[in-house]
C-alpha positions, 0 to 999 in steps of 0.5 A: 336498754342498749349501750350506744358504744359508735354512732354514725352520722352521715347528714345533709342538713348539719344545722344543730349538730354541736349540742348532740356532739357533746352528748355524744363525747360525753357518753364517750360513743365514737363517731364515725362519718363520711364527706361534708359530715366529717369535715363539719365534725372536724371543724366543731373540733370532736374527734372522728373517724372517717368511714374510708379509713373504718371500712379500708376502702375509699369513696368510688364513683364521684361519692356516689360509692362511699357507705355502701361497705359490708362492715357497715351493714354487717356493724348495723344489722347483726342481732346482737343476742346471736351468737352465729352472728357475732362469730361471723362479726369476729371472724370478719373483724367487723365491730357494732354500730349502736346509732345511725344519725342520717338525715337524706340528700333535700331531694324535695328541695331541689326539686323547687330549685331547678328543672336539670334532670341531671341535677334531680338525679344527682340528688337522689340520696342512696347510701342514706335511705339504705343505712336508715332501712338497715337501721330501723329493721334492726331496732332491737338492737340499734337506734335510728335518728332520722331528723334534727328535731329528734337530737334532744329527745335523743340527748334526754335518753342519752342522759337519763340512761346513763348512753343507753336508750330505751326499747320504746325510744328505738322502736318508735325512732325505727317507725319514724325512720321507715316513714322517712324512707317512703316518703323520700321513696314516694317523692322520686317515683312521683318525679318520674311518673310525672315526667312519664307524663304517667298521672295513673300508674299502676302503683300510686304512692302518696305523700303527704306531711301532717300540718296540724291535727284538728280538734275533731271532723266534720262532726265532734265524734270524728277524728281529723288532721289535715296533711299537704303534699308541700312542706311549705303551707302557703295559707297562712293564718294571722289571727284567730282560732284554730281552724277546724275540717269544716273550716278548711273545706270551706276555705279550700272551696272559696280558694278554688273560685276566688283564685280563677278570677283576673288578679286583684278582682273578686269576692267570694263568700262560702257556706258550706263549701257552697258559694252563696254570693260572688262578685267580680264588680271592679270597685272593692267594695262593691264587690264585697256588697254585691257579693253579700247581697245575693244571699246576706243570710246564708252568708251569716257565718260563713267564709270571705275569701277576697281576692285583693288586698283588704282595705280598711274601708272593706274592714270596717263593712266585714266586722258588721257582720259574723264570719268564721274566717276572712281570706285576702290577698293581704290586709291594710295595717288599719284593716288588720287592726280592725278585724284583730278586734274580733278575737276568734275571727280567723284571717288567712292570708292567701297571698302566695296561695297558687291552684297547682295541677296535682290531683284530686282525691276522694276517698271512701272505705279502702278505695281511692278515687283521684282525678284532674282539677276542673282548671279548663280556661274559658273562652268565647270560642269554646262556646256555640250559640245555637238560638237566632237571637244572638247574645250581647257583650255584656250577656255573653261576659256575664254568661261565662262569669256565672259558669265559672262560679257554676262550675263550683257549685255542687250539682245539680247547679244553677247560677244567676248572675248580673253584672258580673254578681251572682243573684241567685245560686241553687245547689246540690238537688237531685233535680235539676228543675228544683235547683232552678227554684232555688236559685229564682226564689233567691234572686227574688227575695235579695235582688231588686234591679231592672238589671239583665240577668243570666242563668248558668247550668253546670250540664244539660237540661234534660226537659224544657221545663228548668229553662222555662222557670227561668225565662219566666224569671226574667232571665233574658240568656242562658248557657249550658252544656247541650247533649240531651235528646230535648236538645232541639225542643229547648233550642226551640223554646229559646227562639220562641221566646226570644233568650239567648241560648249557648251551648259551652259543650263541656259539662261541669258537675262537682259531687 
């Protein structure tokens, strides 16, 4: 147990200060305090001393020099049970500081708030991050409290200790504290590099706040929890049960390509992480169908995500069907009351959800692999047709519909598309050839039209033969990305065989 006899407090965010001042009072612990923190105390009416008058030197430097004083350092960071320290705290006339309460300068929050670099700079907290180090490496013999939702766990030790606190309670306060400052760290070195233009430094720090711990990974044995590099989690769930890994998976992969469609367009189902029907048909509803129609049983337990506004109508044809989880860009108060009757049917709303340009990570055992999103924005004139025949407005829509989705699908990939609807996806083989069976054998079994149809490859064919199974099919276009040493013999089957042939020269492989 260590008696807290003075406490410092030096905090940006002064919201709940009142119940732990009278805690303090109580337990009759002198407060020290500096700026908007000492004017607040003053203002709740508790006693204070202010920290230019406890070191006898004002604040320098606009603020910027104001705890930044070695009565203050020498008060926090002295071993108590060293006698040579307590000579040196006697012969200086320094005296012990038993708590620090700070909290740092919202460096985060104004990040959001402004693009001033001057601004950014002039909120990059100093003298806070520094007492809390000083604080939580001394937890032997002081307490370190470095958020407001730590105030009434403090109050519950101040209380049943009789304004002692535990060792346990420091320690575990000091590891908190050390994992603030890095964070906060960790932050300002990403500002930099970013503004570097430096995406790969020699040094990369990540920071991540924990969102929930899961029940389990991918599998029960596996432990799990999911972290985001925002405070602000923008995939909001309304209703349902908790989310598990497999379910964010799913849901981030369906975000991925629902979000890359024209606003309120489009209707993505996953499986798996794997697209199993997409659809950018303009009525609503019809793109829920179509969607569901290019492979109706690998959607059964799989994930919506909807790129509109649910409506009632869409609702009702949802509830017909088993899904894990239904994403929308807003729901209609009756389309809610409807798919709510489904007790653990879990419904996000993605409204304010936006694909941002941070980076990918993958990792395995203690190396990290990190790269840029596959975000390139595709367009006519990034695309060669290197067949006679020349591809018609529709084909050529359809073409860059279906390696958009391709680019979701983990590789090998090939994506069957008609009218802006897939009809047939074959994922995730070591051969590109049995991926193009997969993706015919589809479009066989659920697709019954007379319709164009074309085929998407996310990299090169590197024989004739996966482009045959597919003319074969009745593919009448086709689009990858060239660069294979048949490239000539494939350009030839095409023109022998009348098909549509374009070459978008960018592959597009997800593992």
């Amino acid at each position: 147990m260590k008696k807290i006899k003075s406490a410092l407090i030096s905090v940006s965010d002064k919201s709940n200060l009142k119940p732990l001042l009278k805690a303090l009072k109580e337990n009759k612990i002198n407060l020290i305090s500096s700026g908007g923190t000492f004017k607040k105390i003053q203002k709740l009416k508790f006693k204070c001393l202010e920290i230019s008058k406890f070191t006898n030197f004002n604040e320098i430097l606009d603020g910027r020099v104001k705890t930044l004083h070695p009565k203050i350092y020498a008060g926090i960071l002295n071993k108590r049970n060293f006698k040579s320290h307590q000579v040196e705290l006697k012969k200086n006339n320094f005296e012990n500081i038993d708590l620090v309460i700070v909290n740092f300068y919202p460096f985060e929050k104004n990040l959001m708030q402004t693009k001033n670099h001057s601004k950014i700079i002039e909120n990059i907290d100093i003298g806070g991050p520094t007492m809390v180090r000083a604080a939580a490496k001394n937890y032997d013999d002081v307490t370190v409290i470095t958020s407001t939702e730590q105030y009434s766990e403090l109050i519950d030790q101040l209380k049943k200790n009789k304004g002692s606190t535990t060792l346990e309670f420091r320690k575990r306060m000091s590891q908190t504290a050390f994992s603030e400052t890095a964070y906060y760290d960790s932050l300002i070195a990403d500002y930099f590099n970013r503004e570097s233009k430096i995406f790969f430094p020699q040094k990369k720090i990540i920071h991540a706040n924990l969102v929930e711990r899961l029940r389990y990974g991918e599998n029960p044995h596996q432990q799990s929890a999911i972290y985001s590099q925002t405070q602000n989690d923008v995939i909001k769930k309304i209703h349902g049960k908790d989310l598990s890994y497999n379910n964010y998976n799913d849901i981030f992969s369906a975000l991925a390509i629902s979000k890359s469609f024209p606003k309120n367009t489009g209707t993505v189902i996953v499986k798996h992480a794997n697209p199993c029907g997409v659809s950018l048909a303009k009525d609503k509803l019809k793109s829920f169908k179509s969607a569901l129609a290019c492979d109706p049983i690998s959607a059964f337990g799989g994930i919506i995500s909807c790129n509109f506004k649910i409506t009632e109508t869409i609702s009702k044809e949802i509830n017909k069907i088993f899904f894990e989880v239904i994403i929308a860009n807003g729901f209609e108060k009756n389309a809610l009351r409807i798919l709510k009757s489904k007790r653990n049917l879990r419904i996000i709303d993605s409204s304010n959800f936006l694909i941002n340009d941070k980076l990918k990570f993958n990792s395995f055992n203690n190396s990290i692999l990190i790269q840029s999103e596959d975000k390139q924005i595709f367009s006519k004139k990034n695309f060669k047709i290197v067949s006679k025949k020349k591809p018609t407005k529709s084909e050529f829509e359809n073409l860059i519909f279906a390696l958009n989705v391709c680019r979701h699908v983990k590789s090998n990939a090939i994506v069957i598309a008609s009218e802006k609807s897939t009809v047939g996806i074959g994922s995730g083989q070591p051969s590109r050839l049995d991926s193009c069976k997969i993706a015919i054998n589809k479009m066989k079994k659920f697709f019954k039209s007379n319709n164009e149809i074309v085929a998407a490859s996310d990299a090169f064919f590197p024989f004739v033969d996966g482009i045959e199974k597919l003319v074969q099919s009745g593919v009448s276009a086709v689009i990858q990305p060239g660069g294979s040493i048949k490239d000539k013999e494939i350009i030839k089957f095409a023109n022998q065989t009348g098909t549509v042939l374009i070459f978008s020269k960018t592959r597009h492989f997800k593992h």
